[in-house]
N, C-alpha and C positions, 0 to 999 in steps of 0.2 A: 470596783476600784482597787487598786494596791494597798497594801499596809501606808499609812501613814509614815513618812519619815519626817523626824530632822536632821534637816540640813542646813549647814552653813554655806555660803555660796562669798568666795573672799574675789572683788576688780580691785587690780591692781593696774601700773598704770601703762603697761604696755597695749600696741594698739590691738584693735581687736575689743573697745569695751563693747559693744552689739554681743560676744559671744556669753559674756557674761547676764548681759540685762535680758536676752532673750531665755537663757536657761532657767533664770531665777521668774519669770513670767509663765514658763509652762511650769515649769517646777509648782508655784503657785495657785495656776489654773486646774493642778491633777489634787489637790487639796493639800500639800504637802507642808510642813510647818519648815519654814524659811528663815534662817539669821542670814543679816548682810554683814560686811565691812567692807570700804572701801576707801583704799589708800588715799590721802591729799593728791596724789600724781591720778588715781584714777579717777576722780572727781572730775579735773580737768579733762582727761580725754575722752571721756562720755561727754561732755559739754562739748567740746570741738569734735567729737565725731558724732554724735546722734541729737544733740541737741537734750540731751536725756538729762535729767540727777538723782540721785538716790533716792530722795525723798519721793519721791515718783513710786519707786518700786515700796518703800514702807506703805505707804496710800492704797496698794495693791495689798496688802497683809506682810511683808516680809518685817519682821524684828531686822531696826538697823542700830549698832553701834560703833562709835568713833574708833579710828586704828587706834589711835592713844591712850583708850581706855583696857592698859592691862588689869583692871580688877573686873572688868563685864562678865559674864558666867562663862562665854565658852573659852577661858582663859584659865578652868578649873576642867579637871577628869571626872569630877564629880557632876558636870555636863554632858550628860548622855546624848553627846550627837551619834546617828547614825553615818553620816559622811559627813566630806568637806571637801569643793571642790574653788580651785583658786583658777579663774577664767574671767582673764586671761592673765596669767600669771608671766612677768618678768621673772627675765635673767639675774638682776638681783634679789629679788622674792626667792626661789629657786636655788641660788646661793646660802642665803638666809635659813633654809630649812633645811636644806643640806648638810649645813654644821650647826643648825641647833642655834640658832643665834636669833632670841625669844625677845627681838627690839620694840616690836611693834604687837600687834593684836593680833594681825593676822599671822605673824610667825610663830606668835604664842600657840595659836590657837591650833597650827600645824603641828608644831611640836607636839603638845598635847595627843592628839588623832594619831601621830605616829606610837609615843608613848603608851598609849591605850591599847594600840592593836587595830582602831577601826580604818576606815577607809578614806584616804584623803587620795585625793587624784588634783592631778595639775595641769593645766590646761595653758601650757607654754607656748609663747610666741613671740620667735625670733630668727631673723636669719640671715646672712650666715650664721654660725653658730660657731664657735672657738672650742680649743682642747679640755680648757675650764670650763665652759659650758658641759660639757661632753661628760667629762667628770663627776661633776653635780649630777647632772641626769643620771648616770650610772649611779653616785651614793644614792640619793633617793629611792632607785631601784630595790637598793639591797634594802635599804631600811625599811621597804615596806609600803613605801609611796607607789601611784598610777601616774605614769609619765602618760600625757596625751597630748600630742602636740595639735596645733589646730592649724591642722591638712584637712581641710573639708577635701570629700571625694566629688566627684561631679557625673556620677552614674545615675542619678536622679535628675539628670537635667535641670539645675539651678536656673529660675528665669529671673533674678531678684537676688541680692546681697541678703536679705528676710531670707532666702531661701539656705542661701550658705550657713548662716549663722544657724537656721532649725536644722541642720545636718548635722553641726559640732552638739547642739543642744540633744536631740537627739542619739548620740555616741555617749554621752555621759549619761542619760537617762536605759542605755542600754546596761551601761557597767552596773547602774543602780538598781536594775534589776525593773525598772519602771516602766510601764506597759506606754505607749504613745502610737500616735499617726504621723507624726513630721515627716517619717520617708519612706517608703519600702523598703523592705531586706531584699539583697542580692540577690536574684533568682537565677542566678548565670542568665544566655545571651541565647535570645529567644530567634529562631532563622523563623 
């Protein structure tokens, strides 16, 4: 098995919450020590799109705490997360971390993971997308964040939205260095 990490895993309320509850599910299943937060907006869209709620995923082992709790641990650097990934992270989420604007837990918690040096990726989804969008994604860049937007590829022959969502889960388990089956690597184009 891989080294043990922690991770924090932040749904926020953009749609797309399956990308998050499936990540934080393998993430889980590979033994990996899990914080949740999940914004009021993304409570609701996992409830109107999977039927799912957090507490579901804390049941499974993940550490869940309230966005509103800015005094939680991973709201100090002296929380040694290994990452943080925000999936499926809004436009204004995104905004938020971009200028450091530390309103909630999980911007805190962002902020933080930039501060630190480690590795926070963002797992955006939106589209079209505007100049200010465009923007933010570029600061993030500089500052040290993983822009990942969720483009599932479909060279795997997805037969199931399950299937879409372990493609994006498995894309962030590749950045984390985390060993998985969800899909095949690319072999090129087999005649």
């Amino acid at each position: 098995m891989d080294k043990k990490q922690k991770i924090l895993i932040a749904i926020t309320g953009a749609s797309g919450a399956g990308y998050g509850i499936q990540l934080t599910s393998h993430l889980l299943a590979h033994g990996h020590d899990i914080h949740l937060i999940v914004s009021d907006a993304g409570k609701k869209v996992m409830k109107w799109e999977t039927g799912a709620r957090p507490e579901e995923l804390q049941k499974k082992g993940a550490v869940l705490y309230r966005v509103d709790d800015i005094a939680a641990p991973p709201a100090s650097g002296s929380f040694k997360l290994d990452a943080m990934a925000i999936c499926p992270c809004t436009m204004g989420t995104l905004a938020a971390v971009a200028n450091s604007l530390a309103s909630n837990l999980i911007h805190r918690t962002a902020d933080v993971m930039l501060k630190e040096r480690r590795r926070l990726i963002l797992i955006v989804r939106e589209t079209p997308i505007h100049t200010g969008h465009i923007k933010n994604l570029l600061k993030i860049s500089e500052i040290g964040g993983i822009i990942m937007p969720a483009s599932p590829g479909f060279y795997h022959n997805p037969g199931s939205v399950q299937d879409v969502y372990d493609f994006m889960a498995a894309k962030v388990m590749d950045n984390l260095n985390i060993k998985h089956n969800l899909i095949k690597p690319w072999a090129g184009i087999v005649k």
